[in-house]
C-alpha positions as CSV (number, residue, x, y, z in Angstrom):
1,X,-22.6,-3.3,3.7
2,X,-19.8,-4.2,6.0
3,X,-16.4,-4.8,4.1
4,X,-14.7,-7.7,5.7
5,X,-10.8,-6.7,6.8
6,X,-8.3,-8.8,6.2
7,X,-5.0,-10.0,6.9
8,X,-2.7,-10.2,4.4
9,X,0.9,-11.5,4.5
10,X,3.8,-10.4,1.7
11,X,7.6,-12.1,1.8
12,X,8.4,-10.0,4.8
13,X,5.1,-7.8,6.8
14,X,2.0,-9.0,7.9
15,X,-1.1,-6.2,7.2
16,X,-3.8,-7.1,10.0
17,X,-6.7,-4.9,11.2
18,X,-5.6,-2.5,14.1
19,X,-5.7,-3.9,17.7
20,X,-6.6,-1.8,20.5
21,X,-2.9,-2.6,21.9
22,X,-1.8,-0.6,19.2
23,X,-2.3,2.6,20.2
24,X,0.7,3.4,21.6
25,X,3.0,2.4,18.6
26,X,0.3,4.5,16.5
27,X,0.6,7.5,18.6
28,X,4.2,7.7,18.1
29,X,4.0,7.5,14.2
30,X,1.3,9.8,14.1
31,X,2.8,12.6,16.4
32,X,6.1,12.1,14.4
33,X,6.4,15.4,12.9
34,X,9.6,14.6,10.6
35,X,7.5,11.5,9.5
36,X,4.5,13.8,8.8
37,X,6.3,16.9,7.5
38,X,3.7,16.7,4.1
39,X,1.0,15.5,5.7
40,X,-2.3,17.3,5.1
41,X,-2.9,17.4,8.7
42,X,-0.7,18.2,11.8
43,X,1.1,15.4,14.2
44,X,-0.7,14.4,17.1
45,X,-0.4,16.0,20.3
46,X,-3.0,13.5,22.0
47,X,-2.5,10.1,22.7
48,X,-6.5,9.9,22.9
49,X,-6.0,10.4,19.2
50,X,-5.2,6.9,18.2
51,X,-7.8,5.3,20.2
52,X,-10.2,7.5,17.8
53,X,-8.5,6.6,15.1
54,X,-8.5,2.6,15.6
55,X,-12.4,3.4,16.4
56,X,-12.6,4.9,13.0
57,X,-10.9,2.0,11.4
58,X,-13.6,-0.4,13.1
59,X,-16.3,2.0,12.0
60,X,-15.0,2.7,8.2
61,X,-14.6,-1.2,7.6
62,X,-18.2,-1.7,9.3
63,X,-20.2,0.8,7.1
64,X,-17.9,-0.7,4.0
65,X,-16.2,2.5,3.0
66,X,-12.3,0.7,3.4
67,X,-9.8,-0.7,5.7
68,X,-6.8,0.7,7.2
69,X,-4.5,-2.3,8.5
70,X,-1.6,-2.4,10.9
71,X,1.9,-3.3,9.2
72,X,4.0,-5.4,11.0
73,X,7.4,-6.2,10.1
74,X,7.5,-10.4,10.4
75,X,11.5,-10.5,11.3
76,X,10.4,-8.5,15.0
77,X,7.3,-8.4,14.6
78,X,7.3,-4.3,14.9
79,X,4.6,-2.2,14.0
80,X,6.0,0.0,11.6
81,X,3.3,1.7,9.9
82,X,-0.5,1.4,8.1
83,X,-2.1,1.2,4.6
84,X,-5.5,1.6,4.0
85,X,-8.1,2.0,1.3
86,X,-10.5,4.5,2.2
87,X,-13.7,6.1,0.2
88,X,-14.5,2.4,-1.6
89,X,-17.6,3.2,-3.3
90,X,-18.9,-0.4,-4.9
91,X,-21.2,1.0,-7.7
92,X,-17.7,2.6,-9.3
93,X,-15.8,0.0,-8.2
94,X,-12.8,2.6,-6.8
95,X,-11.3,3.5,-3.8
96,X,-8.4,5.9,-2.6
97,X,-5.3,4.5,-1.3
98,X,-3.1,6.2,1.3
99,X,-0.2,4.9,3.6
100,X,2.1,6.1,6.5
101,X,4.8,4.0,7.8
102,X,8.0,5.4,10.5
103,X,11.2,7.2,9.5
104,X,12.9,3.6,10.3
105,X,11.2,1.7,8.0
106,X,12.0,3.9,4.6
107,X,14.1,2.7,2.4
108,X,13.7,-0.7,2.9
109,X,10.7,-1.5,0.2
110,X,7.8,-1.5,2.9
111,X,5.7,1.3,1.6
112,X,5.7,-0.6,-2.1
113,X,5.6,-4.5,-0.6
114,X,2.8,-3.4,1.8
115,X,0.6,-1.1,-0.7
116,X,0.9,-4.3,-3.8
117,X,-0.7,-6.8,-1.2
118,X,-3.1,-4.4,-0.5
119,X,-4.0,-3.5,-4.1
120,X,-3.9,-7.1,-5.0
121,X,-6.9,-7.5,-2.2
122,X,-8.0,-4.6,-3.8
123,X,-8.1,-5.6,-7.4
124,X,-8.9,-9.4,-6.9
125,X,-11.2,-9.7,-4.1
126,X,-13.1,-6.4,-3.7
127,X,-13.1,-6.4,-8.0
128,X,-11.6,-2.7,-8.0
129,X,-11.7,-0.8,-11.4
130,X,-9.7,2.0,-10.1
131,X,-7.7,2.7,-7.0
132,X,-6.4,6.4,-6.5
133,X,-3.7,7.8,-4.6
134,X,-2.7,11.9,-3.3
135,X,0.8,12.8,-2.7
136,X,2.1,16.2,-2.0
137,X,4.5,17.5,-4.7
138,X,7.4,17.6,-2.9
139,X,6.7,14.0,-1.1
140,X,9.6,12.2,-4.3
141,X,9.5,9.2,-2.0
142,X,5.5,8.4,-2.1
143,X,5.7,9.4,-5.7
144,X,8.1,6.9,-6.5
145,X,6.2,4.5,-4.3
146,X,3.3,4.8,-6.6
147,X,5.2,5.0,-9.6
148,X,6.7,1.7,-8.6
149,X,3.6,0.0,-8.4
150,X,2.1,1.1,-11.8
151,X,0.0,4.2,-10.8
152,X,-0.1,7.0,-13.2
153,X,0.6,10.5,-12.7
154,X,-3.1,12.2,-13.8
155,X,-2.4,16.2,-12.7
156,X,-1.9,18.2,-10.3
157,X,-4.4,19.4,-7.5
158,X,-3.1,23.2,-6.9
159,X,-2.8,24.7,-3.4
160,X,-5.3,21.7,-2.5
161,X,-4.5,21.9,1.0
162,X,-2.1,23.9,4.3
163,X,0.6,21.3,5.3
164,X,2.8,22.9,8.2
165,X,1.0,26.3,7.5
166,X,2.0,26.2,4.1
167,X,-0.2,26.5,1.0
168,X,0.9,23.1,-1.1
169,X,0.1,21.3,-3.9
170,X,-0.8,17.6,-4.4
171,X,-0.2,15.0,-7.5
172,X,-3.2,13.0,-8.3
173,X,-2.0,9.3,-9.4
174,X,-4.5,6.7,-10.4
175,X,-4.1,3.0,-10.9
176,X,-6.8,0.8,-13.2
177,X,-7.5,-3.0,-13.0
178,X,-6.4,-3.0,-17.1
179,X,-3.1,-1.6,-15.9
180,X,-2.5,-3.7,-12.8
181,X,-2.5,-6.5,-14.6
182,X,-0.1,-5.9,-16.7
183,X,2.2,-5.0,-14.1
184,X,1.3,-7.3,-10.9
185,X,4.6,-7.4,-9.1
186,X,6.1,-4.0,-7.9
187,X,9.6,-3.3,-9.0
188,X,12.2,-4.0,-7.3
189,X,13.5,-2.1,-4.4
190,X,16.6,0.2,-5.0
């Protein structure tokens, strides 16, 4: 079952599906090692890397297992990072939510503005019961993130995965429809 992709628009981004023309903005977010310093995987070294990676976007929303869109900031219109849903699984109605956006762009909201349109998609179109989120321990910003949009902490993966050859831990956080509603506009950005 394919799982359409959409564009979304919030007060300041656009969320679109990835273009091939992105590739190059992608590369450079992705091979960003500062930007990916608890990342469960290292930076990118190949360019080719992207161009798999939009492939994989195409390919994941095709076989209706999520959507990873571009975010595009509407004042320039630069690409300044992507949020996705990934592992949807209709028949539980849940999905896992992740997000990576460029050292420039934090700070500013983005991460929380971009992730509540996406969770509102999420919630009201694709009738999500649960949407979960990873974050590596010492990742306070992503924490927050989720925090800000209603997610609750649920525990602690331990030594789940090697970032930067290190042996790290990861907070689970999950989010339920019941819950969303309640709280259906992020908080404010500091």
């Amino acid at each position: 079952m394919s799982l359409p992709t959409p564009t979304l628009h919030t007060t300041r981004l656009t969320l679109r599906p990835f273009e091939d023309a992105d590739a190059n903005d992608l590369f450079a977010l992705q091979s960003n090692a500062h930007v990916l310093r608890y990342w469960d995987s290292p930076p990118w070294t190949e360019p080719v890397r992207a161009e798999r990676f939009i492939a994989a976007c195409r390919q994941m929303a095709a076989a209706g297992t999520g959507a990873r869109l571009a975010v595009d900031r509407d004042s320039d219109g630069a690409f300044i990072g992507w949020c996705g849903l990934t592992r949807w699984n209709p028949d539980y109605r849940s999905a896992s939510l992740g997000y990576c956006f460029g050292d420039a762009a934090w700070g500013h909201g983005y991460a929380t503005e971009a992730a509540h349109a996406l969770l509102r998609w999420a919630f009201d179109t694709l009738d999500l019961n649960r949407v979960q989120a990873e974050t590596d321990t010492r990742n306070s910003a992503s924490a927050r993130v989720l925090e800000k949009l209603g997610f609750v902490r649920e525990g602690t993966l331990r030594e789940d995965c090697v970032v930067n050859g290190e042996v790290s831990d990861s907070w689970v956080y999950g989010l339920i429809r019941r819950e969303w509603r309640s709280s259906s506009e992020p908080a404010p950005a500091r």
